[in-house]
N, C-alpha and C positions, 0 to 999 in steps of 0.2 A: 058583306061584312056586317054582324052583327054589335051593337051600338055596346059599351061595356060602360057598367056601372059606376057609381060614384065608389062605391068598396072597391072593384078592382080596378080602377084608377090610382086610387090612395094604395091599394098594395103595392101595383108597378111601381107608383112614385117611391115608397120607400124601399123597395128591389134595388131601383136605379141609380137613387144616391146610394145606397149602400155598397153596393158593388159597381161603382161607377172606378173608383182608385185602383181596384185588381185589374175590371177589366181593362183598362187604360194603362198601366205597366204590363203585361201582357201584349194588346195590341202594341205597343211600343216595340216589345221586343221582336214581334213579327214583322210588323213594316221597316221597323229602323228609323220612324220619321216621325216626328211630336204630333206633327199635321194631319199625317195620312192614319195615326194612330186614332186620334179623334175620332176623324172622319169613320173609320171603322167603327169605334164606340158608339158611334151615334146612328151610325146603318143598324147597327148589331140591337140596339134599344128599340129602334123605331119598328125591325121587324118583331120583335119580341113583345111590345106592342101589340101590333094587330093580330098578331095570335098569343095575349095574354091568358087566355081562357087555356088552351091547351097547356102552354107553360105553366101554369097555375096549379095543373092536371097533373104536372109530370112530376115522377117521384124525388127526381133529382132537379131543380131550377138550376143552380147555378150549371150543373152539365149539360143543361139541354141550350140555354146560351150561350156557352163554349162551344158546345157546336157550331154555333148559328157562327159564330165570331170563326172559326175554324173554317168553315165553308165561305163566308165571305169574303175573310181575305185569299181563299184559293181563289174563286171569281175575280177576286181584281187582281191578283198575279197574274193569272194567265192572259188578263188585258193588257200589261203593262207595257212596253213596248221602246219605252225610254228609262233608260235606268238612273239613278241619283243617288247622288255621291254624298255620301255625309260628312259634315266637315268638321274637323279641330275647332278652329277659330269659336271662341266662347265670350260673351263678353264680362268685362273684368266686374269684379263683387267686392264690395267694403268688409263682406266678415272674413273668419278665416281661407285661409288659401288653400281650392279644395281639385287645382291643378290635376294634381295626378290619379282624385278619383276619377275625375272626367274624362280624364284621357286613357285609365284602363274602361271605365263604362264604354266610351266609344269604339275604344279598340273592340272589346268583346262583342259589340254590337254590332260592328265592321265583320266579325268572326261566323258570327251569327248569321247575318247575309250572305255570306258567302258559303254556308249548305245549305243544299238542294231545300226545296219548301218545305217535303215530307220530314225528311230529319229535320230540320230548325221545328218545325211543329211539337216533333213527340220529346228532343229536348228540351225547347221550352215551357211546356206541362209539364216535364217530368221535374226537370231541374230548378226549374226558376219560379213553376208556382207549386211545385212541392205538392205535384198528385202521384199517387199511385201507379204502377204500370196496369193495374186494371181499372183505374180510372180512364187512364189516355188512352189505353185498348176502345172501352167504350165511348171515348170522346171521338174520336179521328175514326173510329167504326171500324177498325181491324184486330187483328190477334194480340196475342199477349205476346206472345214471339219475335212478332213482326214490330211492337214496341219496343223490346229487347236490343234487336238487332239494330233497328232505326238509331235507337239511342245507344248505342255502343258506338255505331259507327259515326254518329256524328261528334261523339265526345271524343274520337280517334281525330278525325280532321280537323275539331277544335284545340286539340296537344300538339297537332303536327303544324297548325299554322304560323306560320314565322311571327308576325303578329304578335299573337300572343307569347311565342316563346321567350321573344322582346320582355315583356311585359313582365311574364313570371322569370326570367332571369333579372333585369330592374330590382323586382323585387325582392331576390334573394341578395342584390346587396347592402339592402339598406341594415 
């Protein structure tokens, strides 16, 4: 490993605030857990780090650490072995009462768990950080099709899920 400079130290550093809030709603959405979402962020920085030079290189930074963030949390999915359940229970706040955004957030996020890695991936690029389908083609490293379809079918199991049906029915009565 070669030693990096004081200049690309101070770049990483403001890469990493800067893009510290996306990546961290993102990882959120893929783990489902405040915790493990961190924890990702902070895997995902630290190798982006030691190979700051290459990323520095790459035409795309923020894509080539979505990668990075893409691929490691495949790694620690397929380690997982114990699964965790996310819970309702929030604790109470003095300003306004923000009840039922929490609870459609966790529901969709319950939603979201429950497809398969691949689709939860390419909808969450597509929908939730609002990339292109030939961004997330190149992100996830597959076809534009294979985008397509991924993300079809998991916006199909995210309509069908009782869940959320809940939720958007709720909402049509207010």
């Amino acid at each position: 490993m070669t030693r990096t400079s004081e200049a690309d130290e101070a770049e990483f550093r403001s890469f990493a605030v800067d893009r510290w809030p996306r990546l961290l709603r993102t990882a959120f959405l893929l783990t489902g857990n405040h915790h493990d979402a961190e924890d990702l962020v902070q895997t995902v920085l630290a190798k982006s780090y030691v190979q700051w030079r290459r990323v520095a290189q790459a035409s795309d930074r923020d894509a080539y650490v979505w990668r990075v963030m893409i691929n490691a949390h495949r790694d620690r999915v397929r380690g997982l072995r114990v699964f965790e359940w996310l819970t309702t229970r929030f604790p109470e706040r003095a300003d306004r009462d923000r009840t039922e955004d929490i609870l459609a957030r966790d529901v969709l996020a319950g939603a979201l768990q429950r497809l398969p890695v691949k689709q939860r991936a390419a909808v969450v690029l597509r929908y939730v950080e609002d990339r292109t389908e030939t961004e997330v083609a190149a992100l996830l490293g597959i076809r534009l099709g294979t985008v397509r379809s991924r993300s079809a079918r998991g916006l199909e199991k995210l309509r069908a899920d009782p869940a959320v049906g809940a939720l958007r029915h709720a909402g049509s009565r207010r």
